[in-house]
C-alpha positions in Angstrom: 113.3 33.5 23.9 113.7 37.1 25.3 112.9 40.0 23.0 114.1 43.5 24.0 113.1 46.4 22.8 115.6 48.9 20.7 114.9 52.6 20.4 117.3 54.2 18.1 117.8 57.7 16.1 118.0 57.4 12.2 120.7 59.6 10.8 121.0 58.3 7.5 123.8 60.0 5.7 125.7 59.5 2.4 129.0 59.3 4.0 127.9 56.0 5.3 126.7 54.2 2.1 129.9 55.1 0.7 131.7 53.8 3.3 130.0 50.4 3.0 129.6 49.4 -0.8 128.8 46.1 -2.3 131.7 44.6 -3.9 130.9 43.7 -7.7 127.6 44.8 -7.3 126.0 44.8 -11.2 123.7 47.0 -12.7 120.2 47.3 -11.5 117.6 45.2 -13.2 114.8 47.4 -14.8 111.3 47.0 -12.8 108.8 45.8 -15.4 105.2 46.8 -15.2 102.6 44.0 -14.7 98.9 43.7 -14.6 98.8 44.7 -10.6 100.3 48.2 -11.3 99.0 51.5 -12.5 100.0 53.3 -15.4 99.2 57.1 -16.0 100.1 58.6 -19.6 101.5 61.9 -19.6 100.1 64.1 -22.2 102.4 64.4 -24.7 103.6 68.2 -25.5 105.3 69.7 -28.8 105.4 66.3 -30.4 107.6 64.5 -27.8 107.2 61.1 -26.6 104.4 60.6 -24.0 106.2 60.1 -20.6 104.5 56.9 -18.8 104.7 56.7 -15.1 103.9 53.5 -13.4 102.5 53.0 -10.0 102.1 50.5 -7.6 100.2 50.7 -4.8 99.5 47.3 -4.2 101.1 45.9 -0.8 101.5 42.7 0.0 101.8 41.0 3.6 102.8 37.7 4.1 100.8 36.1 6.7 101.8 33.2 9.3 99.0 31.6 11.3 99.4 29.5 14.0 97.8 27.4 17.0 98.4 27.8 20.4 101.3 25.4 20.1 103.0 27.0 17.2 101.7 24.7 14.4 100.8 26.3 11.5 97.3 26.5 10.5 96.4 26.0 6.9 93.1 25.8 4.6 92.3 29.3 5.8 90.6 31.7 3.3 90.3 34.8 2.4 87.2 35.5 4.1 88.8 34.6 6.8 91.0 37.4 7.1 90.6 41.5 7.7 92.8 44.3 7.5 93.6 47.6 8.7 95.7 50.0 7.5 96.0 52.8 10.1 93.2 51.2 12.3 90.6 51.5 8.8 89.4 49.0 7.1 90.8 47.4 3.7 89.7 45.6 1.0 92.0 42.5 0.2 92.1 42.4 -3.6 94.6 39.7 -3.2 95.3 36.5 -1.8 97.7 33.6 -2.1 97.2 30.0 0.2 100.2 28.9 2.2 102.4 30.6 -0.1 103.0 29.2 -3.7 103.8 32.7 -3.9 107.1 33.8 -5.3 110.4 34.9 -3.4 113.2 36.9 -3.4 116.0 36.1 -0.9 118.9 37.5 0.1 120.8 34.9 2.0 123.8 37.5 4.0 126.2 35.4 6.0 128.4 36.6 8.8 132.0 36.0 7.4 133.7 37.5 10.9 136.2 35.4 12.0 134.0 35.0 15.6 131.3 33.2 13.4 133.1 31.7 10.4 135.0 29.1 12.5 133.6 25.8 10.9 132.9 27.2 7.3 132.0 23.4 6.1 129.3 23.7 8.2 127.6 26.4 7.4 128.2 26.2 3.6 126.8 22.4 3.8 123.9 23.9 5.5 123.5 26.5 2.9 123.4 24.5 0.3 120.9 22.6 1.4 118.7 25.2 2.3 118.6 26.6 -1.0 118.2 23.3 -2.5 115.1 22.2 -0.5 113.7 26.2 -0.5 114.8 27.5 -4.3 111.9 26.9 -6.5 111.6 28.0 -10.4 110.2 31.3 -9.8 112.1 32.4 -6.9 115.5 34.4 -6.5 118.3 34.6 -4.4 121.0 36.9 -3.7 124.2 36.0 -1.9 126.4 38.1 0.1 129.2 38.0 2.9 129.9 40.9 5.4 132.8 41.0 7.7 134.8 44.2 6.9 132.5 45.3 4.6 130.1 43.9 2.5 129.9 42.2 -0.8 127.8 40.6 -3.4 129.0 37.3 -4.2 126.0 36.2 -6.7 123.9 38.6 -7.7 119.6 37.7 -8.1 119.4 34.2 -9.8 117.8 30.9 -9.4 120.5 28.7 -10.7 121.7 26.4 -7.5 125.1 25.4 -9.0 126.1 29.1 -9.2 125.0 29.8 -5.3 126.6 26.7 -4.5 129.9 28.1 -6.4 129.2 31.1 -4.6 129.3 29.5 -1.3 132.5 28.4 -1.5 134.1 31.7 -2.0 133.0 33.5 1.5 136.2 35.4 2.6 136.7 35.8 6.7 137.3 38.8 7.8 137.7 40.7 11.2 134.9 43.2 11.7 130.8 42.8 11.3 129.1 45.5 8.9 125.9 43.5 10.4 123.6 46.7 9.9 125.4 47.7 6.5 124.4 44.4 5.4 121.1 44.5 6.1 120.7 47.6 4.5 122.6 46.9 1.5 120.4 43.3 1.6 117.6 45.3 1.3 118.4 48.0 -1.0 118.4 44.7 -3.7 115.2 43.8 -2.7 113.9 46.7 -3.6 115.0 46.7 -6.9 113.9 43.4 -7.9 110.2 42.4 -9.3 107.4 43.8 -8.2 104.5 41.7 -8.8 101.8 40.6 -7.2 102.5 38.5 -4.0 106.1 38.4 -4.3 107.6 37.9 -1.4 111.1 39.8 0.3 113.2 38.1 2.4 116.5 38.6 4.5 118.1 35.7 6.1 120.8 36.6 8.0 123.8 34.7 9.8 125.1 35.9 12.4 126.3 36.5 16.1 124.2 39.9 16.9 127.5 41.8 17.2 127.4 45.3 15.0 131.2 46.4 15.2 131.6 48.0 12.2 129.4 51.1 13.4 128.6 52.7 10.2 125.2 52.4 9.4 122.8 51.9 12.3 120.0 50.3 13.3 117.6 52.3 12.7 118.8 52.8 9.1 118.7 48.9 8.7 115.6 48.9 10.2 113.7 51.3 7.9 115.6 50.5 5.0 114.0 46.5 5.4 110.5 48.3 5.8 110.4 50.3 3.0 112.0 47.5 0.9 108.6 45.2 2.5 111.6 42.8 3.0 110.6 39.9 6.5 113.8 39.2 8.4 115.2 36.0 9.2 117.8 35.9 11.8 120.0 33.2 12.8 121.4 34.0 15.7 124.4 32.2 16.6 125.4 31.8 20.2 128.8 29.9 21.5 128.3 30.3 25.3 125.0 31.0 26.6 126.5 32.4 30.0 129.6 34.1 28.3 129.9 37.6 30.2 131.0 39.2 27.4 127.9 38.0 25.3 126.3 40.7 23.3 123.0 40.3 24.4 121.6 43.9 23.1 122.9 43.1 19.5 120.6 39.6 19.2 117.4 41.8 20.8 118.2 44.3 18.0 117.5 41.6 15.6 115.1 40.4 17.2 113.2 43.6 17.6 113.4 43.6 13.4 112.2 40.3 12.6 109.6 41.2 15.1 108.7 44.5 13.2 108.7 43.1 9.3 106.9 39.8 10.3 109.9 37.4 10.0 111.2 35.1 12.4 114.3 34.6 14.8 116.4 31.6 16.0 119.2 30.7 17.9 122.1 28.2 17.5 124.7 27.1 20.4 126.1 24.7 17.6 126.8 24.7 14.3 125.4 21.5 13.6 122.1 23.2 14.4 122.8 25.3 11.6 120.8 23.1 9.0 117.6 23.0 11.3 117.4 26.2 11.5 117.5 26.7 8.1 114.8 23.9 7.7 112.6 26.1 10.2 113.1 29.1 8.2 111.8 27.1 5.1 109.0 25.4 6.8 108.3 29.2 8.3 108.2 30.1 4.0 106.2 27.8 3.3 103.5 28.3 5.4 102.8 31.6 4.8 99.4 33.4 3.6 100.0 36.2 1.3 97.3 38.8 1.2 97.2 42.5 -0.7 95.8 45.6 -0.9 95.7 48.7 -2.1 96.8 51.4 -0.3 94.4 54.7 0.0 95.5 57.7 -1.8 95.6 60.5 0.6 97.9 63.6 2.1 101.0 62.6 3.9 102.2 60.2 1.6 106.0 59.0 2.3 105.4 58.3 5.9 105.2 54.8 8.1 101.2 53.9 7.8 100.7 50.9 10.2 98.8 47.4 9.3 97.0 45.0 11.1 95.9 41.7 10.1 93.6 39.2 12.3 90.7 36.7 11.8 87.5 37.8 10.7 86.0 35.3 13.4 86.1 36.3 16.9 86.6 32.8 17.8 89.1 32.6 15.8 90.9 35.9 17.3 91.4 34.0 20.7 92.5 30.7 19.3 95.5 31.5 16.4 97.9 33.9 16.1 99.2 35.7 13.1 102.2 37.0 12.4 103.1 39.7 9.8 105.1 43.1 9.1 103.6 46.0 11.3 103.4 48.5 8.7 105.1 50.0 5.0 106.1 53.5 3.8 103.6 54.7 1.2 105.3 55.9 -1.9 105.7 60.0 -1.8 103.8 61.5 -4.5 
């Protein structure tokens, strides 16, 4: 596997979300607070209603430990682990084992007519990733992007209705493949926030951006802020094709390497469904630990985090993967 680097300018502007909307996309869900979050009471003035503002400063990474030979390593606890956040030390105040944790997916499939050529394929391999990975307390989202992109089922848990959903993706002839991912993770962040849920985006697709509305950098930061991991799929016809576009597969390489999720490629679509097994067994093998972030002046900015093994041992014989860093909440 060969991972490039990508170094691009963000120029986020509203012209470009309204250039890319989600089609039926249906009202956001109200975030309830829970026991992990904050609540300050605003003092109430002139007999009005107390305001109550809720924060959450817990963050979670999602941990996956591994041997030299890429076999995950489990019965690890937390003592076992330390974090960083900005090269100081953290206190975990939470941790999950090889994750019983709970997820929320979006599952964004590349409907371009240069990927969608066996559709029976893919949607068989769907299926039966959600099937094997979709447990009571998880989510998924489905969407398409070709042209632009759209929300075929919105957050739910109910397999028959994603497998309805499946069999409704429309071919089209661009790839919004950065709109999507932004508009993937835009969802994320609106869905639950407790403690040790898990974001994830697994995309489907060939690498090629040719809708060039939102850009990378967008996608990128949008996934961060949203603490969503990326999944890509990366599907290659022809290896040596001269027209291959190999700077659109490092760009999504690059972001699963940056929010601790995980790439693969395909050269045939009957590799589809073990891919998707690997991006379950991936899941599944994850530790999730949390902390809460410091309080302190420049709030709103990219703080970076780094998690290893306590052990020095340990250090020279697994290693972890995870997200390199969040955006603190501004204040």
């Amino acid at each position: 596997m060969r991972i490039g680097a990508a170094a691009v300018v963000w120029l986020l502007g509203a012209t470009m979300l309204a250039q890319a909307p989600i089609v039926r996309r249906p009202p956001m869900q109200p975030i309830e607070p829970d026991a992990d979050q904050q609540q300050q009471q605003a003092p109430a003035q002139g007999g009005q209603v107390p305001t109550i503002r809720v924060e959450s400063r817990l963050v979670n990474i999602a941990v996956n430990v591994v041997d030299r030979n890429g076999a995950p390593i489990g019965g690890l606890g937390k003592e076992d682990f330390e974090i960083t956040e900005d090269g100081k030390p953290q206190k975990i105040a939470y941790f999950e084992k090889e994750s019983s944790a709970p997820l929320s997916i979006v599952l964004a499939i590349d409907a371009s007519k240069s990927v969608l050529g066996d559709a029976r394929l893919e949607k068989d391999a769907a299926k039966h990733f959600v099937n094997a990975l979709l447990r009571d307390q998880d989510e998924l989202d489905l969407m398409d992007f070709s042209d632009s992109v759209r929300e075929i089922v919105p957050f739910t848990n109910q397999k028959k209705r994603i497998e309805s959903g499946l069999n409704d993706l429309q071919p089209g002839d661009e790839t919004a493949l950065y709109d999507a991912i932004f508009l993937a993770s835009e969802r994320l962040s609106q869905t639950k926030i407790e403690a040790g849920r898990r974001r994830v985006v697994v995309v489907i697709t060939d690498g090629v951006d040719t809708a060039k509305r939102s850009r990378y950098g967008q996608a990128l930061e949008a996934a961060q802020r949203a603490g969503a991991m990326i999944y890509s799929i990366i599907i290659v016809p022809v290896w040596e094709d001269a027209g291959r576009n190999t700077g659109g597969e490092h760009a999504l390489i690059q972001m699963a390497t940056d929010t601790g999720g995980k790439y693969f490629y395909v050269e045939d679509k009957k590799d589809l469904e073990p891919a998707f097994a690997r991006v379950s067994d991936d899941l599944r093998t994850q530790y999730v630990l949390g902390y809460y972030a410091p309080q302190r002046k420049g709030d709103g900015v990219f703080r970076s985090v780094r998690v290893r093994m306590k052990d020095a041992e340990l250090q020279g014989k697994y290693q972890l993967r995870h997200r390199t860093g969040y955006y603190a909440e501004a204040r």
